[in-house]
Backbone as a chain_set.jsonl record, in Angstrom:
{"seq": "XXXXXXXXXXXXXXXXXXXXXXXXXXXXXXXXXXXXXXXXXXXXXXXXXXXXXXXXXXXXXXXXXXXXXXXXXXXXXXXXXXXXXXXXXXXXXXXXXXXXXXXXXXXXXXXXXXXXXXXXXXXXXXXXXXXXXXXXXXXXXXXXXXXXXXXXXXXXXXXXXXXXXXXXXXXXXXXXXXXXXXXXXXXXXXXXXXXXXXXXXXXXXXXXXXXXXX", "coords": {"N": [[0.836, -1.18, 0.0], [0.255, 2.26, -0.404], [1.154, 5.444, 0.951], [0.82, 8.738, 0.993], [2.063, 12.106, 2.283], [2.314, 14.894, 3.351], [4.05, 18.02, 3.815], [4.555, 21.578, 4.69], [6.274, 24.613, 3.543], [8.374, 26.643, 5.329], [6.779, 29.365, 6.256], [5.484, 33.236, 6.893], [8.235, 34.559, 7.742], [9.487, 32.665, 9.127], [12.501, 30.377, 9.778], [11.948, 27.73, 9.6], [10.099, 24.656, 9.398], [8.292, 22.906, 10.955], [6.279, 20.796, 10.016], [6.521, 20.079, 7.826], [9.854, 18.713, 7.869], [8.734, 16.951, 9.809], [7.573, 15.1, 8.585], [9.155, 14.254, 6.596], [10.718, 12.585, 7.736], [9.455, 10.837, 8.839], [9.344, 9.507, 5.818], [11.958, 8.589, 5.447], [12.138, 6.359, 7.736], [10.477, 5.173, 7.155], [8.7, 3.073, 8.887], [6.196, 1.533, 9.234], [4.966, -1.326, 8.285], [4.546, -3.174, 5.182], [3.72, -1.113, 3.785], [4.65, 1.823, 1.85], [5.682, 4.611, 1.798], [5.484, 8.321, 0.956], [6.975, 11.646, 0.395], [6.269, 14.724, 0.187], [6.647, 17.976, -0.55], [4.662, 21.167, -0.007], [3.772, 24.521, -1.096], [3.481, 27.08, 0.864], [1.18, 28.322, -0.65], [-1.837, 30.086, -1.645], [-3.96, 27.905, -3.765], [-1.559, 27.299, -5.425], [-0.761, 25.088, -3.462], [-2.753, 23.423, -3.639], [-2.603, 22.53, -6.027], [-0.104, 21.347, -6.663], [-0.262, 18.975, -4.791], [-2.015, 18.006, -5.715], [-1.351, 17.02, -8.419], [0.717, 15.775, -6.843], [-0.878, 13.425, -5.813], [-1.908, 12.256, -8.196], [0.658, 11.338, -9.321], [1.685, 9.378, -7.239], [0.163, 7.73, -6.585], [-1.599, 7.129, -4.133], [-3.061, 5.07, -1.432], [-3.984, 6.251, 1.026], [-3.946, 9.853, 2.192], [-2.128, 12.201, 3.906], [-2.501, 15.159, 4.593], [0.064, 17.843, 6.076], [0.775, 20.021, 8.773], [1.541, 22.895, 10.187], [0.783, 24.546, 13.466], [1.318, 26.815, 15.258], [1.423, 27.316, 18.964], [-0.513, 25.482, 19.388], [-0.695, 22.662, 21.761], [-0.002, 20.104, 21.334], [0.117, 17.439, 19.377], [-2.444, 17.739, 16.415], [-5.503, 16.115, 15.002], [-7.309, 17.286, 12.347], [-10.701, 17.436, 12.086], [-12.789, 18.759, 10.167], [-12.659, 20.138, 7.383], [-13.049, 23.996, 5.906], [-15.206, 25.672, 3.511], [-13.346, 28.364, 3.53], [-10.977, 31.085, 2.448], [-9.495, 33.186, 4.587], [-7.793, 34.878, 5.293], [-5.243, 35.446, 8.099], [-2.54, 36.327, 7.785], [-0.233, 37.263, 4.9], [0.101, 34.798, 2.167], [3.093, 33.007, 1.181], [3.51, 34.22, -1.251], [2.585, 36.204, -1.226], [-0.332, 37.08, -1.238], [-3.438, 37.913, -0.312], [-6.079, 36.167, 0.641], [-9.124, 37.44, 1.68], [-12.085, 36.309, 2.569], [-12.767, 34.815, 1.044], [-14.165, 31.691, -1.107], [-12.8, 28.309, -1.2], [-13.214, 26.244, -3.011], [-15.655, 27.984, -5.299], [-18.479, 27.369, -5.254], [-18.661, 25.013, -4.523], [-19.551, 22.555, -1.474], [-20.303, 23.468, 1.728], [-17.988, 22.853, 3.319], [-16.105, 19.756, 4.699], [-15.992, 16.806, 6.298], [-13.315, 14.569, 7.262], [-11.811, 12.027, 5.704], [-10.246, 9.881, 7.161], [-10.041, 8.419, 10.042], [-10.46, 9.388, 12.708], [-10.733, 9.546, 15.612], [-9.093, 7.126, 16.159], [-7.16, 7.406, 15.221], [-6.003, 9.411, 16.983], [-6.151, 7.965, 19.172], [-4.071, 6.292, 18.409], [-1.519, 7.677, 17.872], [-1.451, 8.612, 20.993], [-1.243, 6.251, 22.256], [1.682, 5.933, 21.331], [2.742, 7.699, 23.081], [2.514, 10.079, 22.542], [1.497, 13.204, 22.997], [-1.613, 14.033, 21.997], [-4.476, 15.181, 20.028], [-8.232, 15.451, 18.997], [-9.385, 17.882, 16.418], [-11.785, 20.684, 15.626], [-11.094, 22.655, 13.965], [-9.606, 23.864, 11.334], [-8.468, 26.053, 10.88], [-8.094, 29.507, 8.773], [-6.541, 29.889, 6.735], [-3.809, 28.796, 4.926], [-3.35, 26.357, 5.198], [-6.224, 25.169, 6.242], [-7.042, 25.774, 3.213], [-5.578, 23.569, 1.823], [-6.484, 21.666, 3.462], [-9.326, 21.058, 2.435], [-9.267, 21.67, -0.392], [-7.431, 18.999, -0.402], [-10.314, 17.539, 0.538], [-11.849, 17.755, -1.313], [-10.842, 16.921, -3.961], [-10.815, 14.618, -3.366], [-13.255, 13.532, -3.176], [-14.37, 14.518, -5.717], [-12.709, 13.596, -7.639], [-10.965, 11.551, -6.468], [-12.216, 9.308, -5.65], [-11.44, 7.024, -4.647], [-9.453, 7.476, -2.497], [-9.039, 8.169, 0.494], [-8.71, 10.075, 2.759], [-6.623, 13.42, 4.773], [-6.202, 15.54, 7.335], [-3.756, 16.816, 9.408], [-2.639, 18.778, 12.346], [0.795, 19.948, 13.605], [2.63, 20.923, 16.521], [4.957, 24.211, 17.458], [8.488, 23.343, 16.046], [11.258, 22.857, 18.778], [13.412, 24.597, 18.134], [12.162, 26.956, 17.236], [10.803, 28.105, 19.5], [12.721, 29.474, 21.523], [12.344, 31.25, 23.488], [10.706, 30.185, 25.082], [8.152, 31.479, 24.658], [5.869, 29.667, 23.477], [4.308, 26.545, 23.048], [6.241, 23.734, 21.923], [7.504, 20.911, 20.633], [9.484, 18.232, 20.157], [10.923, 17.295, 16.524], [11.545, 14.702, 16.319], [9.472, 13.356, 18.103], [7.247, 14.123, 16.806], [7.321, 13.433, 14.351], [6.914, 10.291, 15.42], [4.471, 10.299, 16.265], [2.814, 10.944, 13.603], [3.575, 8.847, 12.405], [1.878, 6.956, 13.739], [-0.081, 7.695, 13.384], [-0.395, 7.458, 10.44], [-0.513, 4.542, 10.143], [-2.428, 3.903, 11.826], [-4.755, 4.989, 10.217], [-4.289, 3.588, 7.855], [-4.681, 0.529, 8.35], [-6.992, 0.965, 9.425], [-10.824, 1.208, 8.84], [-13.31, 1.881, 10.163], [-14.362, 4.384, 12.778], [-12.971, 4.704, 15.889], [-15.505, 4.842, 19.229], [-15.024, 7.353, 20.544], [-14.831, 10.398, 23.248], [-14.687, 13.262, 21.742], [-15.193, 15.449, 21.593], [-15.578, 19.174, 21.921], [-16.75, 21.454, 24.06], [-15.861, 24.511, 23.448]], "CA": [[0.0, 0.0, 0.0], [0.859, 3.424, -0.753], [0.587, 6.975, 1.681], [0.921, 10.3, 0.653], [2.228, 13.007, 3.41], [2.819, 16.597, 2.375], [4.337, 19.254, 4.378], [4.51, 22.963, 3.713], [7.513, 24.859, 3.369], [8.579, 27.88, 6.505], [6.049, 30.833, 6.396], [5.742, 34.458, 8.071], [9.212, 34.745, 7.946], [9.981, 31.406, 9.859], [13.523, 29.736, 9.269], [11.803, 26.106, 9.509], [8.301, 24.009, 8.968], [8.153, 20.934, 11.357], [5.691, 19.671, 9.228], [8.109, 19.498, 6.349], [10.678, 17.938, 8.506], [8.434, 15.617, 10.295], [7.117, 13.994, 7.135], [10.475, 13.682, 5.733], [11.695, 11.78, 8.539], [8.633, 9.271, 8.608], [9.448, 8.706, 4.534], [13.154, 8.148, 5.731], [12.264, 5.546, 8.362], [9.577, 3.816, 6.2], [8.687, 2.164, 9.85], [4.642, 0.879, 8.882], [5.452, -2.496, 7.307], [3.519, -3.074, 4.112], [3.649, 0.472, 3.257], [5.447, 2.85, 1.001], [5.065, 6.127, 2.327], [5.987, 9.358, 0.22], [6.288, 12.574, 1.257], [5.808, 15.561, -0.673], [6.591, 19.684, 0.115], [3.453, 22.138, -0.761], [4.255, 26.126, -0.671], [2.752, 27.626, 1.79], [0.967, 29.869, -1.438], [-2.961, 29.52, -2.366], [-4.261, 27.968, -5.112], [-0.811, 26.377, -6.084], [-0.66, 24.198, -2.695], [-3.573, 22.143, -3.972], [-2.602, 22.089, -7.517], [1.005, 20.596, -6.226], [-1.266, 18.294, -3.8], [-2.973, 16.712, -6.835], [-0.131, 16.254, -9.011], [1.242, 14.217, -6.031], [-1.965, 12.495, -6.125], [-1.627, 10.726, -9.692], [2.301, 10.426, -9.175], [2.005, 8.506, -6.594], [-1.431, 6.742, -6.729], [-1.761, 6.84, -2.659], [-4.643, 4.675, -0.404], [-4.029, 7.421, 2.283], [-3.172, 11.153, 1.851], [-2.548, 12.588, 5.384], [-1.166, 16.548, 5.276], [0.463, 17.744, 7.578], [0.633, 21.558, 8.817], [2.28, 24.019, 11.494], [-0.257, 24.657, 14.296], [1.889, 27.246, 16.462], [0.756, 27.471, 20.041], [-0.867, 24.093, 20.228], [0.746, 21.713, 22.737], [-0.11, 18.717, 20.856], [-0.457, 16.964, 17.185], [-4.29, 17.812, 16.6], [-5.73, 15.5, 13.69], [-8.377, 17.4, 12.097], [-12.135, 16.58, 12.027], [-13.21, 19.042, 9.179], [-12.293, 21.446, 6.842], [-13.903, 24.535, 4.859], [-14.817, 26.123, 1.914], [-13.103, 29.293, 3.449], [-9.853, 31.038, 2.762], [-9.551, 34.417, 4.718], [-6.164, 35.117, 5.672], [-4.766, 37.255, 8.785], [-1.198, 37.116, 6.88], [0.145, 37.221, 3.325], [0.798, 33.631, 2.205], [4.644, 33.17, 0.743], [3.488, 35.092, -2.508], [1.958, 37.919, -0.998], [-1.412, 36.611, -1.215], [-4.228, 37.697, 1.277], [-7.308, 36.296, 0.063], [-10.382, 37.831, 2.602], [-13.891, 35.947, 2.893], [-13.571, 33.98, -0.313], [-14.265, 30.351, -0.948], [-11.667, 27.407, -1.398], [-13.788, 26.321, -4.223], [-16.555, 28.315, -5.602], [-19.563, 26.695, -5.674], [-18.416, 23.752, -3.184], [-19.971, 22.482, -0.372], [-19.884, 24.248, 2.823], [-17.547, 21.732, 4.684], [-15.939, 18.403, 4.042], [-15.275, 16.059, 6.851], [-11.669, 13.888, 6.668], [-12.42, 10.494, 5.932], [-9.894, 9.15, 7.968], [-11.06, 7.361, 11.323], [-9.953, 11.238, 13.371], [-10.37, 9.477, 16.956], [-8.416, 5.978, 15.962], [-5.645, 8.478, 14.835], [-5.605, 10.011, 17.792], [-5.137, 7.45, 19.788], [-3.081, 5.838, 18.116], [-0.576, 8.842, 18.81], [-1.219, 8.771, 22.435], [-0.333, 4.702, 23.109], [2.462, 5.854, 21.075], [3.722, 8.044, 23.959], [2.681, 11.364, 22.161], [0.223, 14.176, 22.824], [-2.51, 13.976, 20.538], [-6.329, 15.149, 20.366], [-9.294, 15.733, 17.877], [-9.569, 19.33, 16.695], [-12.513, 20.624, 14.701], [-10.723, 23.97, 13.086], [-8.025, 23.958, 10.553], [-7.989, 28.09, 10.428], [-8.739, 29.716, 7.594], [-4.977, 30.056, 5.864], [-3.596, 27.728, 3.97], [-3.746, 24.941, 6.331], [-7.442, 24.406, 6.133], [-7.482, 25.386, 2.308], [-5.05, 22.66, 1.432], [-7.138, 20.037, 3.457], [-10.864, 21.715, 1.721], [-8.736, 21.026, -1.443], [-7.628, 17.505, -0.474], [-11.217, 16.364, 0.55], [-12.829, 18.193, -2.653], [-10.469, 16.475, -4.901], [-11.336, 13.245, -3.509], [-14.755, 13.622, -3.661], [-14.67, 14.993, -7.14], [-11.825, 12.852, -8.824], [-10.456, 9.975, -6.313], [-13.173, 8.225, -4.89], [-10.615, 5.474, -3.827], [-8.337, 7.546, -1.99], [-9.205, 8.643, 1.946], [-7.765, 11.265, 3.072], [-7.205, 13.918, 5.872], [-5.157, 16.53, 7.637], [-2.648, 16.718, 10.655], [-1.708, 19.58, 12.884], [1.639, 19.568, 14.768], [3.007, 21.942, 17.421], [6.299, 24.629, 16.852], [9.653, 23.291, 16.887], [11.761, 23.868, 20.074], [14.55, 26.173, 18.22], [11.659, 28.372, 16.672], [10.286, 28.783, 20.492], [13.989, 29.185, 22.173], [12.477, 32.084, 24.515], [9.764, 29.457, 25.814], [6.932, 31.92, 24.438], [4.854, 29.06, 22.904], [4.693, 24.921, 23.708], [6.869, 23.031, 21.429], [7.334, 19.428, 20.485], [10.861, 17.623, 18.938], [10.151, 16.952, 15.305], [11.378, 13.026, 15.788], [8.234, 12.831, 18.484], [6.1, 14.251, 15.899], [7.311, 11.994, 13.441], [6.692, 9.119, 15.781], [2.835, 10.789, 15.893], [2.637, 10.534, 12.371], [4.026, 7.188, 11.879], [1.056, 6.05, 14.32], [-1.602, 8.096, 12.801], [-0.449, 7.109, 9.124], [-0.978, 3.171, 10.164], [-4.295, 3.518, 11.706], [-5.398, 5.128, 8.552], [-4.22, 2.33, 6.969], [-5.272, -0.509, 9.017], [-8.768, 1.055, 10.27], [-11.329, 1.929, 8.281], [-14.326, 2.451, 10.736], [-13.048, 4.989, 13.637], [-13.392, 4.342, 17.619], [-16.421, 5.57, 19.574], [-14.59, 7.796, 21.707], [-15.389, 11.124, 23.249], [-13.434, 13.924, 21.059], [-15.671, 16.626, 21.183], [-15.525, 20.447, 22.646], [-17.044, 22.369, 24.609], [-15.99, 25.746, 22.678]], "C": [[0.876, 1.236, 0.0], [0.314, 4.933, 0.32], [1.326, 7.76, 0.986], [0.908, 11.302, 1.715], [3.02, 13.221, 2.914], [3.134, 17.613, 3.812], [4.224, 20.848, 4.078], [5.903, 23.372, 4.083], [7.43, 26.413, 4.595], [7.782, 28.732, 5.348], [6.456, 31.959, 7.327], [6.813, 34.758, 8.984], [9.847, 33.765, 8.971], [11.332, 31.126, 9.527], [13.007, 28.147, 8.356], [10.629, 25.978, 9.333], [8.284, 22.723, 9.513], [7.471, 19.772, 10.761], [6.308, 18.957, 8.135], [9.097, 18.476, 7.235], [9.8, 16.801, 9.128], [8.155, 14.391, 9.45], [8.401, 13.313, 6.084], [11.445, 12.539, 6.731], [10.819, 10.553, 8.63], [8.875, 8.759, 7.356], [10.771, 8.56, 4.861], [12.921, 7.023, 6.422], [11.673, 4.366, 8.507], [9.264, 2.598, 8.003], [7.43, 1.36, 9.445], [5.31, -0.311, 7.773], [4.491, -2.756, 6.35], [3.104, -1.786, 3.437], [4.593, 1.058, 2.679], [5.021, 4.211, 1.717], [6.127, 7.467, 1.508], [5.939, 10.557, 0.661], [6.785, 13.697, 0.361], [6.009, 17.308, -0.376], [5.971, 20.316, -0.633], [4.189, 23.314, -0.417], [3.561, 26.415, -0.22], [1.773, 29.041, 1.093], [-0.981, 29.126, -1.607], [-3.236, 29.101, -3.549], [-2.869, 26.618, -5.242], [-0.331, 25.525, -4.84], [-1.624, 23.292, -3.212], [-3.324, 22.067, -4.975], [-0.882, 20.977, -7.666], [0.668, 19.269, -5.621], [-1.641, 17.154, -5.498], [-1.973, 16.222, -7.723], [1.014, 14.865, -8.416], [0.42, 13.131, -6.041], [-1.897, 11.228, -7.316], [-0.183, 10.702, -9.612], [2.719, 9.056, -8.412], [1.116, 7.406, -6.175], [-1.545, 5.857, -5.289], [-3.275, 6.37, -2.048], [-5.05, 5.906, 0.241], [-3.627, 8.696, 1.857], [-2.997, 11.826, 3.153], [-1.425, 13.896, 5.144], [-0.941, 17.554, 5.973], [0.673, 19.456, 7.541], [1.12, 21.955, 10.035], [1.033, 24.556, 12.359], [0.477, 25.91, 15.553], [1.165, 27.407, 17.707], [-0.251, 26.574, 20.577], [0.172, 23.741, 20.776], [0.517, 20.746, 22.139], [-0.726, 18.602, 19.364], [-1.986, 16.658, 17.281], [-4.508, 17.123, 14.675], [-7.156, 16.656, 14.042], [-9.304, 17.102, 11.757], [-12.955, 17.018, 10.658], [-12.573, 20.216, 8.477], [-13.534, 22.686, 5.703], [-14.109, 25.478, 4.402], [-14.447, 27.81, 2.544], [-11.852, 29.788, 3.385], [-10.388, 32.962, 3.204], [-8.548, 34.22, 5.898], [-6.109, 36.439, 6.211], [-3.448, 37.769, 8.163], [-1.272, 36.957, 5.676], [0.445, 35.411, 3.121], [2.093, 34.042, 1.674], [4.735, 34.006, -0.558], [2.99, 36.425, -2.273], [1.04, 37.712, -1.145], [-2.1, 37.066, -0.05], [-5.455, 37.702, 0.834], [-8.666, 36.413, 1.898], [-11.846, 37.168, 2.0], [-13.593, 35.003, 1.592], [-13.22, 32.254, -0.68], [-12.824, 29.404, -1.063], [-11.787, 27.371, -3.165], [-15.518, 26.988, -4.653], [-17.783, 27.753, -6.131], [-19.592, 25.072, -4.767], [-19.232, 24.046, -2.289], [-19.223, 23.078, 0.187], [-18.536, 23.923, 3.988], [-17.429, 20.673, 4.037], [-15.802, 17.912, 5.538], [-13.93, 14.958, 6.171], [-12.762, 12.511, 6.847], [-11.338, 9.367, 6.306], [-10.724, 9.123, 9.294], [-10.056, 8.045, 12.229], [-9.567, 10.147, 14.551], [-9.134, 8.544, 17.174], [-7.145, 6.679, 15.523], [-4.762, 8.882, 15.81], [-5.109, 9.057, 18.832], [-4.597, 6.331, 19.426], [-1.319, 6.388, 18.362], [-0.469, 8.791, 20.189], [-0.508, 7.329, 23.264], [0.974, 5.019, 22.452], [3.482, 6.661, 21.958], [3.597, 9.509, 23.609], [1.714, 12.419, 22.121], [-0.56, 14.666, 22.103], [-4.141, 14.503, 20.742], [-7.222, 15.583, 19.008], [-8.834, 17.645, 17.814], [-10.39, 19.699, 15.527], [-12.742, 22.015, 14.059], [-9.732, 23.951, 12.534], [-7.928, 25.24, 10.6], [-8.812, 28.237, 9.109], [-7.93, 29.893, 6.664], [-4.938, 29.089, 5.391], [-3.226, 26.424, 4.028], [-5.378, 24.493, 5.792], [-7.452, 24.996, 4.788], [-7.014, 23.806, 0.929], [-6.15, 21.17, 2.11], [-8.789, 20.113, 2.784], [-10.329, 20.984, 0.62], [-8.778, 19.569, -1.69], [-8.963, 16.728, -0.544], [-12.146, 17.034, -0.698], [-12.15, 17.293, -4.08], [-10.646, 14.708, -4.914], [-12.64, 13.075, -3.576], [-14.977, 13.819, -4.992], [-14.172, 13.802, -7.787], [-11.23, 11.704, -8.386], [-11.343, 9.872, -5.612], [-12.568, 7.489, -3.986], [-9.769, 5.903, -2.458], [-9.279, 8.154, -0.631], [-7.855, 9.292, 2.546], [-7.909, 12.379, 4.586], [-6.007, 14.746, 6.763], [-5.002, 16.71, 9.45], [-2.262, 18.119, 10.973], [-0.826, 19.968, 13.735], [2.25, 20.925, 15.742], [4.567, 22.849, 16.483], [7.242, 23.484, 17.172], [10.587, 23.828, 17.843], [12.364, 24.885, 19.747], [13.512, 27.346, 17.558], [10.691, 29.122, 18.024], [11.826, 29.209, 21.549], [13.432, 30.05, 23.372], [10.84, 31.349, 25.349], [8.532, 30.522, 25.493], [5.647, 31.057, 24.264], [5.079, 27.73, 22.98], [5.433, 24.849, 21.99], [6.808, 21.671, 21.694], [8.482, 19.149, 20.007], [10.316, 16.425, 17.899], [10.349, 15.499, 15.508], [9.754, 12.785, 16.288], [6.758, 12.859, 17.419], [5.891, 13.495, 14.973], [6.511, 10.4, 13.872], [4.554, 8.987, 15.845], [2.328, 9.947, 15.254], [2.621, 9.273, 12.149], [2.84, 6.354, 12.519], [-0.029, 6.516, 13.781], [-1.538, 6.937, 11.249], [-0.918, 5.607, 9.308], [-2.113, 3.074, 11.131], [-4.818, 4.255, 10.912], [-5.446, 4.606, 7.517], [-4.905, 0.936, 6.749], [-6.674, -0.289, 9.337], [-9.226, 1.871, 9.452], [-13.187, 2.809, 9.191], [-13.215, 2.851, 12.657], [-13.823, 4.372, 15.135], [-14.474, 5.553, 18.118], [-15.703, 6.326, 20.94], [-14.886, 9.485, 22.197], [-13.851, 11.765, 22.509], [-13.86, 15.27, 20.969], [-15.183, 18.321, 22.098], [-16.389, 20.875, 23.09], [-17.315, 23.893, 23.985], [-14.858, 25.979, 22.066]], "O": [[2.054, 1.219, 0.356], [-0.857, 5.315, 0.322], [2.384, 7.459, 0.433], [-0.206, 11.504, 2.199], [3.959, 12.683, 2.327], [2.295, 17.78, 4.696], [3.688, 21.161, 3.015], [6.629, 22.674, 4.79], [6.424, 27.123, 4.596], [7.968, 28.809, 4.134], [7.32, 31.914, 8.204], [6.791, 35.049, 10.18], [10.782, 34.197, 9.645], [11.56, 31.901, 8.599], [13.332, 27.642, 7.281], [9.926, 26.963, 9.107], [8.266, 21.667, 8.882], [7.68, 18.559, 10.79], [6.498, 17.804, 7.75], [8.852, 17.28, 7.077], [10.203, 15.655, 8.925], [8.406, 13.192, 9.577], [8.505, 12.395, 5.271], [12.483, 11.928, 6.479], [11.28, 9.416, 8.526], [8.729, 7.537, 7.323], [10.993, 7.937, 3.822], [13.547, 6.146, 5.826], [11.813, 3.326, 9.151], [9.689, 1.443, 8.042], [7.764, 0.187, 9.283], [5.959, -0.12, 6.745], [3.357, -2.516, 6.766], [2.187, -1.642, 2.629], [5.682, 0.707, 3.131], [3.884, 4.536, 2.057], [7.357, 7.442, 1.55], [4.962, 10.831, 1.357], [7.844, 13.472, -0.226], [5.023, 17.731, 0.228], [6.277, 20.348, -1.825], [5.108, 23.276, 0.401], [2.49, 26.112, -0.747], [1.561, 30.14, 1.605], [-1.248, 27.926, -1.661], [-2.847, 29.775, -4.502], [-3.064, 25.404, -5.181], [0.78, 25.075, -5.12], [-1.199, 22.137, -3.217], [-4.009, 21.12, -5.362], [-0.644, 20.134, -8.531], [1.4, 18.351, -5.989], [-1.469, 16.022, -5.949], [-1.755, 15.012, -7.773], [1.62, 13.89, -8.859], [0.846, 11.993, -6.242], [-1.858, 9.998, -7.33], [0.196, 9.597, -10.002], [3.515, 8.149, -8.657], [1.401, 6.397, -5.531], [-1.578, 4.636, -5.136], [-4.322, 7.013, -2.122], [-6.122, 6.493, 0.098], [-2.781, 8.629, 0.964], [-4.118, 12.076, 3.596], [-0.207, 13.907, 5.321], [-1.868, 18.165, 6.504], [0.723, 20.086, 6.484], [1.045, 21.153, 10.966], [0.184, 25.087, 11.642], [0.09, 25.808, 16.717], [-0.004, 27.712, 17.47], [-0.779, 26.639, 21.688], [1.355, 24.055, 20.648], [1.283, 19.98, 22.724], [-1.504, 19.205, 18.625], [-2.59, 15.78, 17.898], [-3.969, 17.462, 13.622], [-7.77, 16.895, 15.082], [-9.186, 16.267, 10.86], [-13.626, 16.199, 10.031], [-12.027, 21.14, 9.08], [-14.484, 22.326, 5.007], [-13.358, 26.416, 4.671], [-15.223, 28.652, 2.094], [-11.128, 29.187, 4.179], [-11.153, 33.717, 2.605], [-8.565, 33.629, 6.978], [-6.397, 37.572, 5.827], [-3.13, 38.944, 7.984], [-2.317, 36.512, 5.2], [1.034, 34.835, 4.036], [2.355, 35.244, 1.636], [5.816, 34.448, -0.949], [3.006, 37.438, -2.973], [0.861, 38.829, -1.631], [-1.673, 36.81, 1.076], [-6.067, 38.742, 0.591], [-8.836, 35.613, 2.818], [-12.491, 37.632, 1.06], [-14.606, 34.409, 1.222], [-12.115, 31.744, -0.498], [-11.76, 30.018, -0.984], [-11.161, 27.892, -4.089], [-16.498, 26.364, -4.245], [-18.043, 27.694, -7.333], [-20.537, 24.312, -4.554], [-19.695, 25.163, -2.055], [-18.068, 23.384, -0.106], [-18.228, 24.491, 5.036], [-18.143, 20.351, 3.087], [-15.386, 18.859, 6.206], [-13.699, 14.682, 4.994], [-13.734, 12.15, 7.511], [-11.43, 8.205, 5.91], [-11.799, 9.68, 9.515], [-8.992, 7.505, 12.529], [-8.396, 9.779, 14.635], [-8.268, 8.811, 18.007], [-6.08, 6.077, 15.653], [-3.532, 8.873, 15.843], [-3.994, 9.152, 19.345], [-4.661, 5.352, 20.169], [-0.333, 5.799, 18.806], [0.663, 8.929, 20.652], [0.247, 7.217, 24.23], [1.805, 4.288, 22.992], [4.699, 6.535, 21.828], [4.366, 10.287, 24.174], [1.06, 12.504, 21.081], [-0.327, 15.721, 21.514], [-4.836, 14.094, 21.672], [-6.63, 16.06, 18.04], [-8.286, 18.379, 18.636], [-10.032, 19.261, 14.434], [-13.807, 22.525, 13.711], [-8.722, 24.026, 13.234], [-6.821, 25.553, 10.162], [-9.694, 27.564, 8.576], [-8.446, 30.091, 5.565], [-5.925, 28.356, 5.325], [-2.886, 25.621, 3.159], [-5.576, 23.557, 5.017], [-8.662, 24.794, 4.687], [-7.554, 23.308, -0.059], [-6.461, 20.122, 1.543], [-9.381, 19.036, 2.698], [-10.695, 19.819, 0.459], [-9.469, 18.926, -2.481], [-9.112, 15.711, -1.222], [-13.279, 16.571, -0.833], [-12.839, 17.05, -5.07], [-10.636, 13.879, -5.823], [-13.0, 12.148, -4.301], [-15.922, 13.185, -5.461], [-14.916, 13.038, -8.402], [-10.89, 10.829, -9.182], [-11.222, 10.583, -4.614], [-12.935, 7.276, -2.83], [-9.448, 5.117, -1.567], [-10.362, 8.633, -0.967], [-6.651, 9.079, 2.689], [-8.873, 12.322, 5.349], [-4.854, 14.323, 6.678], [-5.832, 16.72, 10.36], [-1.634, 18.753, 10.125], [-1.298, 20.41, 14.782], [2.096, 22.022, 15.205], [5.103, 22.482, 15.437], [7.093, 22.753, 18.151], [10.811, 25.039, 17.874], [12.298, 25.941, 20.375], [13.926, 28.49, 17.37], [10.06, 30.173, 17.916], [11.464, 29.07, 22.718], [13.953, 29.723, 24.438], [10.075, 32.016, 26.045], [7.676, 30.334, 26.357], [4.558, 31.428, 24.703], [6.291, 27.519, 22.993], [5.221, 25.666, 21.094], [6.249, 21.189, 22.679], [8.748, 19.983, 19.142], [9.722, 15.36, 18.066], [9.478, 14.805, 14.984], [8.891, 12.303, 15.555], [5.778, 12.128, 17.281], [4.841, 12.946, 14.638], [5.853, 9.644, 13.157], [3.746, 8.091, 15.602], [1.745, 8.895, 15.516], [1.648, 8.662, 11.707], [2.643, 5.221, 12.08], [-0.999, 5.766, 13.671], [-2.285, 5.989, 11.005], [-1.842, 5.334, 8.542], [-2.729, 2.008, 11.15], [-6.005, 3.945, 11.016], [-6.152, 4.795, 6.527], [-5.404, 0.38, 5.77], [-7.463, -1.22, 9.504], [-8.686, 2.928, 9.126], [-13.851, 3.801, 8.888], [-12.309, 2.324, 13.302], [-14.897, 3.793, 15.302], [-14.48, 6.719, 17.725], [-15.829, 5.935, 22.1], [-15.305, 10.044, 21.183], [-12.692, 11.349, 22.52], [-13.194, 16.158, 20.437], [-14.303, 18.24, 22.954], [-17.322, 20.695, 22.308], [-18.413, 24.448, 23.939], [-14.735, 26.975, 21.353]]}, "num_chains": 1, "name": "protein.A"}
């Protein structure tokens, strides 16, 4: 079997992108046996993150697509529950881009849910030793229009493929003055590596509580 995990490349004047690095270290360590796992870097730009996204799509003709995104100021790798049709950006993306109020795709549904199995993700991360929980907001940047993208393109054009988006904490050297929690990218990797194989292995998710409050 085949996965697909995409990173984005440092934004808003960042050095780094843990997501980039974490995903490159799970396709280095190929740990999920029976799996290929690929991993892929999007630009942190609109528009041409999902058109990069799909091209990985038929290159690599993946079961799973799971991508992955910078979450600063969480303490823990939050799998997301839905994404949608909005992009309205507080910064510029990497092109200078600041699209306000307007759709992903025009004329799309309001909302996709991931059709990975969110809770079975999650804890799958947590027996793995790593702080994990549901979370049912990607933002409105180019985090949640890349996963709108992903689940519109499987709905539209792969049927086959299940898919679904990851968000991980900073890395420690981009918090050095302890402003904001951090995570070390191997743990995140090790996350990943547990999400990506119960997205593999499980197709109906665990009845567990995951919800919010507010």
């Amino acid at each position: 079997m085949r996965a697909l995990l995409t990173g984005f490349e440092p934004f808003d004047g960042a050095a780094v992108n843990p997501s980039w690095e974490a995903v490159q270290l799970v396709e280095r360590e190929q740990a999920v046996q029976q799996l290929v796992v690929h991993s892929v870097l999007l630009p942190c730009v609109f528009g041409e993150a999902t058109w990069r996204l799909r091209e990985a799509i038929v290159e690599h003709e993946p079961e799973v697509v799971i991508c992955v995104g910078q979450a600063g100021g969480r303490e823990a790798v939050t799998v997301e529950r839905i994404a949608i049709n909005l992009d309205d950006a507080r910064i510029p993306d990497n092109a200078g881009e600041q699209p306000i109020d307007q759709p992903v795709v025009p004329g799309g549904p309001a909302a996709y849910f991931s059709t990975l199995p969110v809770k079975a993700c999650v804890a799958a991360a947590r027996k793995a030793g790593v702080p994990a929980s549901v979370s049912h907001s990607a933002g409105t940047f180019v985090c949640n229009h890349v996963f709108y993208g992903l689940m519109h393109l499987i709905a539209t054009e792969f049927p086959e493929v299940r898919g679904g988006f990851v968000h991980v904490p900073y890395a420690p050297e981009q918090v050095l003055d302890h402003a904001a929690p951090s995570m070390p990218v191997p743990l995140v990797a090790e996350a990943l590596t547990a999400i990506v194989t119960a997205a593999v292995l499980l197709h109906d998710d665990l009845r567990l509580v995951g919800g919010a409050i507010h």
